[in-house]
N, C-alpha and C positions, 0 to 999 in steps of 0.2 A: 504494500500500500504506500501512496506517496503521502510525504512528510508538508512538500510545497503545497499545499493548501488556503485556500482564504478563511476568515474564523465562519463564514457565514457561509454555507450551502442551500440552498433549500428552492421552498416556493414563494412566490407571493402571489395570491389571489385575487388581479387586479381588474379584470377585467370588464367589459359592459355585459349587460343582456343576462341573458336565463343565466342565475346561479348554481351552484350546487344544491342537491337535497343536504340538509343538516347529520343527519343520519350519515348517509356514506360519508361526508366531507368530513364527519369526527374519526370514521371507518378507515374514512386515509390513511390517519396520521402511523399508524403502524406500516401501512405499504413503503411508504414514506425513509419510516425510519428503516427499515429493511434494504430500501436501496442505497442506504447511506446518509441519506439528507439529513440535516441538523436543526433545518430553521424553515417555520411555516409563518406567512404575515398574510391577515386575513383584512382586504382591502378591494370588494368588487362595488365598482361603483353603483349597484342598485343597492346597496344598504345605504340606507335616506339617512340615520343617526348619525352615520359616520360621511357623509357628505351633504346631501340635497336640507336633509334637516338636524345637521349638527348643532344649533343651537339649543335644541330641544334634549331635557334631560331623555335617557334609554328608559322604556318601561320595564317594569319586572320582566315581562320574559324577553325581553331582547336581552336581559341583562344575565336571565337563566342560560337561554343558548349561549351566550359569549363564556359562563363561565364553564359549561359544560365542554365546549371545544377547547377551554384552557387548559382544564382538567385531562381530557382524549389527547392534546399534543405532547402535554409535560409529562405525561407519563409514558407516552411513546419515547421519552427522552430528547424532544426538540425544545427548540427555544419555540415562543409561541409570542404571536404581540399583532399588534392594529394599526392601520393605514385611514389617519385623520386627516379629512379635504375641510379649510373653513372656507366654501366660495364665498364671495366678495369681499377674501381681501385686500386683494387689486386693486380696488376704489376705495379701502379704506373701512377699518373697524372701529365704530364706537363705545364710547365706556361701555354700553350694558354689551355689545358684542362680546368684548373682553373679557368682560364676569361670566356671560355663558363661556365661553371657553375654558377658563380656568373651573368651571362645575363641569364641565362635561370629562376634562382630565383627569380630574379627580375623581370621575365615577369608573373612570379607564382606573386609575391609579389602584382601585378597590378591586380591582382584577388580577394584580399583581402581573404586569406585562413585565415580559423579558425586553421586549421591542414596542416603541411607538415609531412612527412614520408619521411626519407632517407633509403633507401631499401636497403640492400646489402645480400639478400639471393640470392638465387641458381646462386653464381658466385663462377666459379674456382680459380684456378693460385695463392691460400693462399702460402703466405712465412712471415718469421719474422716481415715484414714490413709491412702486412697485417691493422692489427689495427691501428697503426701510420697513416696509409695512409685514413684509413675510419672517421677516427675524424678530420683529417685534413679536410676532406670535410664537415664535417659536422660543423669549424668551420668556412666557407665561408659562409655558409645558415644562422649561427647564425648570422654573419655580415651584412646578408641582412635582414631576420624576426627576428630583437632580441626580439617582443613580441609575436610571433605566437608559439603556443605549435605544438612543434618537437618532434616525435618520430624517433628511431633507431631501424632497424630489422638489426642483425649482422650478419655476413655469418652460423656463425654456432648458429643458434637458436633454439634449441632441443639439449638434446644429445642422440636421435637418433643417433645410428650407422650408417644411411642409409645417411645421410649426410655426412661423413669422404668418405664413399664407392664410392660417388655420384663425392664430391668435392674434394676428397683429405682431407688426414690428416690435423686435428684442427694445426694450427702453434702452438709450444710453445711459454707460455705467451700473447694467446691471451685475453683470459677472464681476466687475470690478469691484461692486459694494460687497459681495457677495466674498470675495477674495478679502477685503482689509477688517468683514466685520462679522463673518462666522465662527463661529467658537469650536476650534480644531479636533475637538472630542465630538465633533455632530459629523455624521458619516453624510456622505452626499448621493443619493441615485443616480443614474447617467443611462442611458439604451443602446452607449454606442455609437458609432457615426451616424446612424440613421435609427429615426422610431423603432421601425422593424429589421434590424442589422442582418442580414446575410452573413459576414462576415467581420469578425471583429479580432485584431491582434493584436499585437506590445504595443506595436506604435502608436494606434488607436487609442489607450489606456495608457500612456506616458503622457498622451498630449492629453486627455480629458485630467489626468492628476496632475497637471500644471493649470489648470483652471478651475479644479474645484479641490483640490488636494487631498490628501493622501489617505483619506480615507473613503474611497471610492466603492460604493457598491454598485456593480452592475443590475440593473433591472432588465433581465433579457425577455424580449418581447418574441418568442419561441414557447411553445408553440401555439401562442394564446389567435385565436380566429375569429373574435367579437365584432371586425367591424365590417363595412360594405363591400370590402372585398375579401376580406378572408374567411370570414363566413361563407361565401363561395366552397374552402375548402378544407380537407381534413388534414392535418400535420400530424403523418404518424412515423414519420424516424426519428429514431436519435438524433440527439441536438449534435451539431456538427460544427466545424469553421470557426472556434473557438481560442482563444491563448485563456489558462488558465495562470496557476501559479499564484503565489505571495503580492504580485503587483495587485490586485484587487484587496480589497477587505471584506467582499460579499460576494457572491454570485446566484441572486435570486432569478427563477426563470417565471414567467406569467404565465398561466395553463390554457389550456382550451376551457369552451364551453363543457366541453365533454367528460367529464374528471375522470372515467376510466379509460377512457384513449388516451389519457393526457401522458400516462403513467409510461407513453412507448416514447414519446417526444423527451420527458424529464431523466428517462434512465442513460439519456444523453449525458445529461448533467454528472449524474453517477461516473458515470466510464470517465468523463473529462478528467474530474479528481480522483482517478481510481481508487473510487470508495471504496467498490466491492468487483472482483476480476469479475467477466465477461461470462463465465459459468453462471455465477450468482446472480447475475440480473438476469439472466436471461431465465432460471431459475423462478426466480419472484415475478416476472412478467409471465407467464405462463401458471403462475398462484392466482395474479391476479382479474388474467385475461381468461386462461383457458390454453390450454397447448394447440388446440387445431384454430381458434382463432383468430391466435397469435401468431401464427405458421400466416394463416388466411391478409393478418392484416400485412404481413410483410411484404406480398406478393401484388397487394393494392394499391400500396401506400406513394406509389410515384402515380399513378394515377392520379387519386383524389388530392395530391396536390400539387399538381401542373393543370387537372383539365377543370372548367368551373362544373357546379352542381349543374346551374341551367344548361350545361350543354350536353351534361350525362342526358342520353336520349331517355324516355320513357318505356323503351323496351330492355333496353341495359337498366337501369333504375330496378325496374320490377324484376329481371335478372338475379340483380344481386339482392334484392329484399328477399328472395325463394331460397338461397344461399343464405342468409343471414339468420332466418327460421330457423333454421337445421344446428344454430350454437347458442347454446344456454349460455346466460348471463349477461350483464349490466352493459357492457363491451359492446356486444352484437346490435341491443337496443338502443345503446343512444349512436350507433351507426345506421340504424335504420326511422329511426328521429329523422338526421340529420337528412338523411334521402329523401324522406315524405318535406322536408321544408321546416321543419319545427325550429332551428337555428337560428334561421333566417335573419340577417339583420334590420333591426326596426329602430326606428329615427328617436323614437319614443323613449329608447332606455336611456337619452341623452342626459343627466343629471342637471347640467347647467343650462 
């Protein structure tokens, strides 16, 4: 097993649209740690508490499920922790903003997180005040977890051009402020040269740790498929085209809709840091999936992601749904979900 490792492996949860069931997603955390993973951060943008309506206290049972998947990860043996969006702080938060947030932290706090994430991606309305106003929030968190490891995702975390187009022009001076006034024990998120990186290396990750520093955790957007074109399709290899090593301090991957296909995309991750040799995953992928398949999805899997769904004809379609019948379990099913349309991206899970 290698020693060069970053302290953080795992997943993060980040995505739009149809979430996990509660049940399996606690069910993970053992598949999870099986494959070696370390660290789960639960962060999909349709949980309204933790974005659309983060100023509002969590009711009892959002506060039951959060602690029961605390409880299902840490005893899997992962770090376990939450991905907090406050929108509108782009434009600016007022005193009672600020009080709900330091009460919503504090009911995170009563959870005992290993990890908080303050999120400030896919938010508009950047101006001068932009960065001033996201550290400011992130020094109320520090006031409430001053020993819980916080990460920061910045609104612009790539320099993807598709993010200026999306959000609006980078404010000038915002990496800058961001470079003289973040506090170097706060880990930074980054995706890579691009949102969804293909490819990412040393270089890639020497230049990103010269501009948000040295505690850099990757948020790989692998092989999550939430938006108007990836929804299109399945990602089911291992994660690929990677530099791992010591230069990072995290290497979180974002999953599919699909949380049991996800598990052939993530055991990528696995091999990258040889958590567990090439037997063993493939071992626990065949626990999880089923051995024929698993065999089936490997044989698919450049297909459904090179060709879109709408162009799978409806005689292929129905083909493979008469094949998908024939394998028992969760696997099979949300692949034939994904066939009938269920996935589908809709405009509507847009949070902001």
């Amino acid at each position: 097993m290698a020693a060069l490792t970053p302290p953080l492996i795992g997943v993060v949860e980040g995505f739009y649209g149809r979430a996990w069931d509660p049940i399996e997603r606690n069910g993970a955390a053992k598949w999870f740690a099986a494959l070696g993973l370390n660290t789960y951060l639960y962060a999909p943008k349709s949980q309204r508490y933790l974005r659309s309506r983060w100023r509002d206290p969590f009711p009892e049972v959002e506060l039951s499920v959060l602690g029961e998947m605390a409880s299902a990860y840490r005893g899997a043996g992962l770090r376990w922790g939450l991905g907090l969006s406050p929108l509108g702080v782009n434009q600016g938060l007022g005193s009672p903003d600020l009080r709900a947030l330091r009460s919503k932290v504090a009911q995170i706090a009563a959870l005992k997180p290993d990890i908080l994430a303050l999120l400030f991606d896919d938010m508009s309305h950047s101006n001068e005040l932009t960065a001033p106003r996201q550290l400011e929030c992130l020094t109320v968190v520090q006031e409430v977890l001053p020993d819980t490891e916080l990460i920061v995702c910045p609104t612009y975390y790539s320099s993807d051009p598709v993010l200026e187009e999306v959000f609006g022009p980078i404010p000038t001076g915002y990496i800058d402020y961001y470079q003289r006034h973040l506090d170097p024990r706060v880990a930074v998120f980054w995706t890579g040269p691009k949102v969804c990186s293909s490819v990412i290396g040393q270089s890639d990750i020497e230049v990103a740790k010269q501009q948000w520093g040295e505690r850099l955790v990757l948020w790989d957007n692998y092989p999550v498929n939430d938006g108007r074109v990836r929804s299109q399709h399945l990602y089911l290899k291992p994660l690929a085209a990677r530099t791992g090593g010591t230069l990072l301090h995290g290497h979180l991957c974002n999953p599919m809709n699909q949380l049991h296909l996800s598990t052939l995309g993530l055991s990528g991750l696995s091999a990258l840091y040889q958590q567990r040799s090439n037997e063993q995953i493939e071992r626990q992928l065949a626990e999880i999936l089923g051995s024929d398949f698993r065999a089936w999805a490997a044989e698919h899997a450049e297909r459904f992601e090179t060709v879109r769904l709408d162009d799978l004809g409806h005689r292929e379609r129905d083909a493979l749904v008469r094949t998908l019948r024939q394998f028992k379990g969760a696997a099979a099913r949300e692949c034939m979900a994904w066939l009938a349309g269920e996935y589908r991206f809709d405009p509507a899970c847009l949070t902001e």
